[in-house]
N, C-alpha and C positions, 0 to 999 in steps of 0.2 A: 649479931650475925649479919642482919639487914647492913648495918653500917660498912662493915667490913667487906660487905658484895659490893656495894655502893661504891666506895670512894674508886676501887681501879676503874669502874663505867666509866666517872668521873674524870676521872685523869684524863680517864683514853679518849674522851669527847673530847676536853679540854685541846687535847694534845693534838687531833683530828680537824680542830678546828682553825687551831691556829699552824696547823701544817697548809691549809686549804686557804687561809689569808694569806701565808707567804707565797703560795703559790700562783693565787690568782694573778692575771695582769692587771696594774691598773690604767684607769680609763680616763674622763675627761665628762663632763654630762653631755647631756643626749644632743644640746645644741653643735658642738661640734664634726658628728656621723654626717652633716647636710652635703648631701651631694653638690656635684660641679654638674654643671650641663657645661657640655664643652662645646665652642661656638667655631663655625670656621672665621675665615678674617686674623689681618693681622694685629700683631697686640703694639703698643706702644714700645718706642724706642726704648732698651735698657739704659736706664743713666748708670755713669759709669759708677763702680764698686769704691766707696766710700774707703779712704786708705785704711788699714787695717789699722788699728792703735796697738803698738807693742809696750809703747814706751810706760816709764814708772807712772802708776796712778795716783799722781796728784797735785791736785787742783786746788787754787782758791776759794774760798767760801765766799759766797755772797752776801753774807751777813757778815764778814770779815767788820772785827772794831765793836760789833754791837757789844749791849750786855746780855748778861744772862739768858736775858729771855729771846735773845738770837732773833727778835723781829724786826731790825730795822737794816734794809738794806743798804749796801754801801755801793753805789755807782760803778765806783773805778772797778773792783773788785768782781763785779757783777759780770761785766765787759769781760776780762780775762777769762773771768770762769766759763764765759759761754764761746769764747772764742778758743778756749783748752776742751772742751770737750766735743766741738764742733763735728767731730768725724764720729763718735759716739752716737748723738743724738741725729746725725741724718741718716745713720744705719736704723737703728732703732723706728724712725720714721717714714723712712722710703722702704726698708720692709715690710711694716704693716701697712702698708701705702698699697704697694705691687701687692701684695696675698690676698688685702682686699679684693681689687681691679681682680683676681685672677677669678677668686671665690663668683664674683659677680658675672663677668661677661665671659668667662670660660674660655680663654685665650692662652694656649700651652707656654707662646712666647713670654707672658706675664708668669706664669710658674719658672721657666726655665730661668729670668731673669732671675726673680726672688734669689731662688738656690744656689745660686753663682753669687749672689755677695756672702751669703753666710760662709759659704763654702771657703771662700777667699780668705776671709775673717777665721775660719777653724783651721786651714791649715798656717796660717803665719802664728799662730796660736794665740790670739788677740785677746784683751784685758785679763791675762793672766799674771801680770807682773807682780811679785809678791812686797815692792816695794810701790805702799799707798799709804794717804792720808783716810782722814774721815770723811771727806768729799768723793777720792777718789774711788773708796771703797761703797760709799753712797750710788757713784755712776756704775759702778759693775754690776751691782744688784739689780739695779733697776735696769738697766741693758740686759741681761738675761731673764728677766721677767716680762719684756718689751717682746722679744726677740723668741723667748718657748712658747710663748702664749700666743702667739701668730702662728708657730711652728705646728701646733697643736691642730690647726683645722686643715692643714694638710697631711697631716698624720694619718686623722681620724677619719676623715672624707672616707663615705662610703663607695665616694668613687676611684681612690686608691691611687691619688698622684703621683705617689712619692714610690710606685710599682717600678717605674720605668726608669730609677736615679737611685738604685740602692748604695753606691758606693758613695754617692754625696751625703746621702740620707745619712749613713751609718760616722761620714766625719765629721759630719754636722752633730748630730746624738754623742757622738765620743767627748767633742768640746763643749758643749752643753754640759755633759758630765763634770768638765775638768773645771769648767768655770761656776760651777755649782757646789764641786767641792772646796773652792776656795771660799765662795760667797758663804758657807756654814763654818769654814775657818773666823772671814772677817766678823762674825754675828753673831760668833756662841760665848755662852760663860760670861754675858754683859753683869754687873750692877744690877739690881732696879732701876735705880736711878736713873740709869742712862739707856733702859729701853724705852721707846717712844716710837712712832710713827715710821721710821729708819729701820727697823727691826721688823715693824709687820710686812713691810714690801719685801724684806731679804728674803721671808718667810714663804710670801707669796711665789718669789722668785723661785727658787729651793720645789716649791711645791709643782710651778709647772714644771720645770726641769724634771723634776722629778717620775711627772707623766709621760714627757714625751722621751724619757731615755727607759721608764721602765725602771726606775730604782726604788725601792721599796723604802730605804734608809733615806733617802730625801723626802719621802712624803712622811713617815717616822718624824721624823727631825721636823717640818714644817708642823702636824699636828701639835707634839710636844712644845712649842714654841707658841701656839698658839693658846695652850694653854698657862702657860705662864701669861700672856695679854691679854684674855679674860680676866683671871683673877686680879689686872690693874683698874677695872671698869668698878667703881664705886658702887652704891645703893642707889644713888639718884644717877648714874649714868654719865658719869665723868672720869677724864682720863687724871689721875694729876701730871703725869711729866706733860700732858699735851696744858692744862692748865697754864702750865709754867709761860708759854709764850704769851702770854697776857693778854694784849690786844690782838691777838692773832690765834686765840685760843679755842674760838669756834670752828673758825676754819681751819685749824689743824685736826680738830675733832674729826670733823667731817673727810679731811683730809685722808685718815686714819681708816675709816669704813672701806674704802675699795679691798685693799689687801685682803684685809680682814674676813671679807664676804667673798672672795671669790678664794681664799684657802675653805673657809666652812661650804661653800655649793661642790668645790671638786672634793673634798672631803667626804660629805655625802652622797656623791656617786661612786665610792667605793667605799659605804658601808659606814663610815664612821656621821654619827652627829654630834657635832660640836654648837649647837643651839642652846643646848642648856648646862653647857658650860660655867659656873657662879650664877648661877639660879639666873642663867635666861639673860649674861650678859652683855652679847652681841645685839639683842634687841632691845637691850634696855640703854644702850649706846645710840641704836640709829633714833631711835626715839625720843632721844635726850637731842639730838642734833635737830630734825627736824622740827621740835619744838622750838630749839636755839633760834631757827631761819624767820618763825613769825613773831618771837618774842627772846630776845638776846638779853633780857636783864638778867639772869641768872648768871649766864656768863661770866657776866660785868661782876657781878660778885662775887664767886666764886675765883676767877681771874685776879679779883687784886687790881682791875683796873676799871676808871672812868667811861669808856668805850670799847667797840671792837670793830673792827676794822672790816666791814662789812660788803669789800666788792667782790674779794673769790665768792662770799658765801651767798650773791646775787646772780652767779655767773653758773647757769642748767650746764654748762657743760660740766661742771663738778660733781655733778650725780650718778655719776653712770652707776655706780654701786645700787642704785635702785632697783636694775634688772637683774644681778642676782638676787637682790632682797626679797623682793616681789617671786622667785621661784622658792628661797626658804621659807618665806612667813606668807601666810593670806593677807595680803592687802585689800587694804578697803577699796572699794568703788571709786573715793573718792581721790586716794592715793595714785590707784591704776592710771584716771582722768590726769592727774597733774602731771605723770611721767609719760603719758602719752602727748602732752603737750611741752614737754619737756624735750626730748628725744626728737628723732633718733640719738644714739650715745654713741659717742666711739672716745674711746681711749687705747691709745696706743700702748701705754703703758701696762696694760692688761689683755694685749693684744689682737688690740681692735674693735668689729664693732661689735657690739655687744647685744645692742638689740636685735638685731640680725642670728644671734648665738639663743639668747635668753627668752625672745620674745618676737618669733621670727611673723609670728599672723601680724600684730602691729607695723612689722618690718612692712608688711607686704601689704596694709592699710592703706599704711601714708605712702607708699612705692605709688600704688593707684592712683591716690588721691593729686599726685604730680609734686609732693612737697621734695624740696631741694636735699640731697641726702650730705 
């Protein structure tokens, strides 16, 4: 009889509860709410709106000719690639550029600018072309994870910028959407095989989009995604497809953690932990890497190759993933130390600065202290 009372409770919690997830909005973590102190003075001239790209996406590889293990680049190849996506990457860059500068010195003309390229960019309906390559599909990902994740601290600002610009707001969010449902088109139903490092940025992408429009089946899809790339993360904390690039296998590792850590931190501000995902595989990854940075022999072994190729994995700017880290896991004393010398972080590609977002009292340590931002 007990049973029989039981299971409808049951149901009806169940069913209550996940009415009340669907329901909720979701958010962004707490770094984001940072207010704007808004400054009089004028802001910097807007550079002009980066031409829209409509056209089919795709690109040259820069590792065009290599083998297998796609590490070795090829000049010519290299040149095209960066000169075909050149209106991409300066939007991408002079966005989180300007929202920084806005975030900072509180200057509306630095906002208005920002909104006026996306804006431009949503309404010519920009990198929606459904004819791409694996490169091209590579730049769309990453361009709307460059591009939500900037969008995000104007969203969230508790000082409510984006009050004053609903109708840009809303076509900005519209094409966010449209280009988010492509990027889950370009990035589902892979292989194993062929998921790697490619896959957790779509993810990531997918994931802020998915904040700053408010879609619940993008952050769905982004989790879901993320645990299929946990379960690639071995016992001892290795990727294999990232393996695969031989000499270049650490620092794809590493490479690999940003996405990674900032889908599981926004994940965690709305309720989900994805920490201990394959017994604890995201930490058993950063861990595997930052052993890799003082001792790369294992690499070298498990890689299949003689050496590795060890200047990304020398270059602090490749860490930003530290400042979400350091909010999932307790870091040690002596971790904090080396990332505070490390830092400040800005990656555009996660949009922006991050220490600023994750770790705003250090932000405002070294601000004092006069160090160069």
């Amino acid at each position: 009889m007990k049973t029989r009372l039981a299971l409808p409770c049951l149901l009806g919690s169940l069913l209550l509860s996940s009415a009340v997830h669907a329901a909720s909005a979701l958010v962004p973590p707490m770094g984001y709410y940072a207010a704007v102190e808004i400054r009089k003075g004028k802001a910097q001239a807007c550079p002009a709106v980066p031409e829209p790209y409509t056209s089919p996406l795709t690109f040259r590889s820069k590792y065009e000719g290599s083998d297998s293990a796609r590490a070795t680049l090829n000049k010519e190849a290299e040149k095209a690639f960066l000169q075909g996506i050149a209106p991409i990457t300066q939007l991408e860059r002079g966005f989180s550029r300007i929202v920084t500068r806005y975030m900072e010195k509180g200057r509306t003309g630095d906002l208005e600018c920002a909104l006026s390229w996306l804006d431009a960019w949503a309404e010519d309906e920009a990198l929606l072309s459904t004819q791409s390559n694996h490169t091209g599909k590579s730049m769309r990902k990453w361009a709307l994870g460059s591009l939500a994740g900037a969008y995000l601290l104007l969203k969230f600002s508790s000082s409510q910028p984006l009050a004053a610009y609903p109708e840009q707001a809303q076509r900005i969010e519209d094409w966010f959407a449209e280009v988010g449902e492509q990027v889950i088109k370009d990035w589902s139903d892979l292989p194993l095989k062929r998921i790697n490092n490619h896959s957790y940025w779509a993810a990531w992408a997918v994931m802020a989009a998915g904040v700053a429009t408010n879609r619940r089946d993008f952050f769905d899809w982004a989790v879901e995604q993320f645990h299929i790339y946990a379960n690639q993360v071995d016992p001892e904390g290795f990727l294999p497809n990232e393996l695969k690039r031989r000499q270049r296998a650490l620092a794809y590792h590493n490479y690999s953690l940003p996405p990674l850590m900032m889908i599981a931190v926004f994940a965690r501000a709305n309720g989900v932990d994805l920490r201990n995902d394959n017994e604890g595989a995201l930490g058993r990854l950063a861990s595997r890497v930052l052993a890799g940075v003082e001792d790369p022999e294992p690499f070298v072994e498990r890689a299949d190759d003689e050496d590795q190729n060890m200047k990304d994995v020398h270059d602090d700017s490749k860490y930003s993933w530290l400042e979400p880290y350091c909010v999932l896991y307790a870091c040690s004393p002596d971790l904090r130390e080396r990332k505070a010398e490390m830092g400040p972080f800005k990656n555009f590609r996660l949009g922006g600065d991050l220490t600023r977002i994750f770790d705003p009292d250090e932000k405002s340590s070294k601000s004092t202290l006069g160090k160069r931002d």
